[in-house]
N, C-alpha and C positions, 0 to 999 in steps of 0.2 A: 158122388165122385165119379162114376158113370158118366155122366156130359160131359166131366171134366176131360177124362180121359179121352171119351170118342173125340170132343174139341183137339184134343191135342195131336191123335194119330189124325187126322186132319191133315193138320196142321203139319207134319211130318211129311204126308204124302204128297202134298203142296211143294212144298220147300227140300226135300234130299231126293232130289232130279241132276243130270250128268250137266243140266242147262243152269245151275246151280255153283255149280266151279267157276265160271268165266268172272263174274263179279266177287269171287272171295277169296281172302288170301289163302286158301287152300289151293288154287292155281298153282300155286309156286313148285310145291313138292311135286305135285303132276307132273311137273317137267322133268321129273329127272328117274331111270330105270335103276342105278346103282342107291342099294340099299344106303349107304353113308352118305349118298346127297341127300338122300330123300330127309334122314331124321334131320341131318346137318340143318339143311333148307326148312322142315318143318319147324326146329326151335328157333332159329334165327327170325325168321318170319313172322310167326308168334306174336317174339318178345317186343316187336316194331309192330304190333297188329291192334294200337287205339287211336283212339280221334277218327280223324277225317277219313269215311274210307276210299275216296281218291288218292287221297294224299297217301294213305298206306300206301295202295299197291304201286303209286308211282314211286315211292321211295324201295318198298322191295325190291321195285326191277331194277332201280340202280343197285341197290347194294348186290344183289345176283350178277349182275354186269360185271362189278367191281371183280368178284371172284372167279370169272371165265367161264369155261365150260362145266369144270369140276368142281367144288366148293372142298370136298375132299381134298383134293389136292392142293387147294389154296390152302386150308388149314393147316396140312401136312408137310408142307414147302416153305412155310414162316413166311409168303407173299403178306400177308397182315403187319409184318414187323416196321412197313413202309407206311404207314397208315399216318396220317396227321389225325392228333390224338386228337384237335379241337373241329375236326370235320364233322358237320351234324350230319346221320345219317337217318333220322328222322326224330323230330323234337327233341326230346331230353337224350337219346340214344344218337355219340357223338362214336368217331373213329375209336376216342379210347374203350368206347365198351366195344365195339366189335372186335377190337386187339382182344379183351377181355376176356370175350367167349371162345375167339379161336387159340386162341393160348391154354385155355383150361379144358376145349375138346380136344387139341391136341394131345395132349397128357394123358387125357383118357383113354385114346386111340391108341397109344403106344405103352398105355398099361397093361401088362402080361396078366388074367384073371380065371386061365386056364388049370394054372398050379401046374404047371408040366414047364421043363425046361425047355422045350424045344419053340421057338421061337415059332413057328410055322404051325403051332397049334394055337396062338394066339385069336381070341373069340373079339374081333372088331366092331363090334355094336354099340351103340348107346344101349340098349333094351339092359343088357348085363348088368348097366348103373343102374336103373330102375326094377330092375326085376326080386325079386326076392319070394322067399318059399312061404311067405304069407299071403302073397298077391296087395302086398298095402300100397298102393300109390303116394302116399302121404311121405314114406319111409324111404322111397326110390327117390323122389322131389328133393326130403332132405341128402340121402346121399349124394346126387347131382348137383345141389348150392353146397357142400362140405367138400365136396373132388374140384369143383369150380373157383373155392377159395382157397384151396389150399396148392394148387397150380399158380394164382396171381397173387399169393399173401396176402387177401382180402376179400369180403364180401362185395357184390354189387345188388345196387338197389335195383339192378334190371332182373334180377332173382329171388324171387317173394320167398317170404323163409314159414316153412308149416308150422315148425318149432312142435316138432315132433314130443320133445319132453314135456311142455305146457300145451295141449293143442285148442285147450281156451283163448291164449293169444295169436294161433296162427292165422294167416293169411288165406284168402281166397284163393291163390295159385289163379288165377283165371287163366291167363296165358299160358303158362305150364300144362296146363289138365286140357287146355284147345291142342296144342301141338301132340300128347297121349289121343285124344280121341283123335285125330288123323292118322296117328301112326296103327294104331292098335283094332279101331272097331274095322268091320271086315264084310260090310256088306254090298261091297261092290259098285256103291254107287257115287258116292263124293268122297266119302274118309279111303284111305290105301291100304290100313288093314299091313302093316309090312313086316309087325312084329306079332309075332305068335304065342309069345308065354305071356306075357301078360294079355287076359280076356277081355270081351268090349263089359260084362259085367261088374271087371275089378275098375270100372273109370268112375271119374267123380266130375260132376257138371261143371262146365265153366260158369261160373259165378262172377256178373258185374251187374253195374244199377239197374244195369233196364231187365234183366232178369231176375234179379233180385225184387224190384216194384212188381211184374207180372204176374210172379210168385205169390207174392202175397195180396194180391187182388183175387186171386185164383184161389185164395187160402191153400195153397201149398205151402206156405212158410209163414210163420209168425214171427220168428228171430228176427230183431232193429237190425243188428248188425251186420255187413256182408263181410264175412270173415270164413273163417276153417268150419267153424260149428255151424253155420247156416248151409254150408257145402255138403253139410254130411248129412244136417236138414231134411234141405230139400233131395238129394240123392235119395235117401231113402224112402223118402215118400214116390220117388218117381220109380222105385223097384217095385212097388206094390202093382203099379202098373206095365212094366214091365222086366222081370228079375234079372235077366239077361243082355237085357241091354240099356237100360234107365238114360243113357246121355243119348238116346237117339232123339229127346224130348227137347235138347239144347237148338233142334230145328223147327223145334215148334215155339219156345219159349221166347226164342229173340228176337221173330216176327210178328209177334202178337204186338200191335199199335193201341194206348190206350187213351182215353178219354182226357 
């Protein structure tokens, strides 16, 4: 497990360079200094962050177009409510889901979670949705698809559900747990680090095939499925290597090309 490891910080040292943002949709959030774009922009981003990676980032920088300078304020202005619902904004994610998400962040943004009346104590963060005094990422995910459906009276498939009660059938989050480690891990060099209570240690890899195959080339993972259980998996196999930051490995794991 030695090789494996030195292989990987490698691989890390390689790959989480500032020359590193320009090609990945982590770009996006870089652009913006106000705390509420940054997450705004981080999920949004994300959930439009498969297939083609031209194609992503030319479809991000429309849909950031679409929202002007602020995305906060696009959300918080109901600008979204003009949206043609059958407008694709990249593949299967059409205007109705971006109505979807700014609809269900807005609700969020203007939920009081302070428990104090005074309106001017109000804590504007997404982190508050995810955060909790276990540090579970899993539990924060499910709160965010539970406040996100219950703003639109309905679930979206743009929103993988951990299923928190059964987590044998939960989903890999991939997208969800890319847009945490940009917000959250804090070492200054590609991720922004812009949320503080939750630690880059409480993150959980992003989890899709070509990481998932790496993995188990590497004998990091034995689990067929790439699901919730293969996330926690591999996670904690990669804490043995490093316990404090384990998803700094998600820069080594995605670049490995194989045979």
């Amino acid at each position: 497990m030695n090789k494996i490891k030195d292989y990987l910080e490698e691989l890390v040292a390689k790959n989480n360079t500032r020359a590193f943002i320009k090609d990945d949709p982590v770009q996006f959030p870089h652009r913006y200094s106000d705390l509420r774009d940054v997450e705004i922009v981080s999920f949004l981003v994300a959930t439009i962050a498969w297939g083609n990676r031209k194609m992503i980032l030319n479809n991000a920088n429309k849909m950031l177009e679409m929202m002007g300078r602020s995305p906060y304020d696009y959300v918080m202005s109901g600008g979204w409510e003009k949206l043609d619902a059958d407008k694709c904004v990249h593949r299967t994610f059409f205007g109705r889901d971006l109505r979807y998400y700014c609809r269900g962040m807005r609700k969020i943004y203007r939920t009081d979670r302070s428990n104090r009346t005074n309106s001017t104590n109000r804590i504007n963060t997404l982190e508050d949705v995810f955060f909790n005094e276990e540090h579970d990422v899993w539990r924060g995910i499910q709160n965010f698809r539970d406040l996100m459906a219950e703003a639109n009276g309905a679930t979206s498939k743009h929103i993988s559900n951990p299923c928190c009660g059964e987590p044998k059938k939960g989903s890999a989050c991939k997208r969800l747990h890319m847009a945490l480690r940009w917000l959250v891990r804090d070492d200054g060099i590609v991720d922004l680090g812009v949320w503080k209570r939750l630690k880059p240690k409480d993150l959980m890899i992003p989890l899709d095939v070509h990481v998932a195959r790496v993995s188990r080339e590497l004998e990091l993972l034995d689990r067929k499925s790439n699901d919730r259980m293969a996330v926690e998996m591999l996670t904690a196999k990669l804490r043995e290597f490093d316990e404090e930051d384990p998803v700094k490995y998600d820069f080594a794991l995605f670049g490995v090309e194989l045979m």
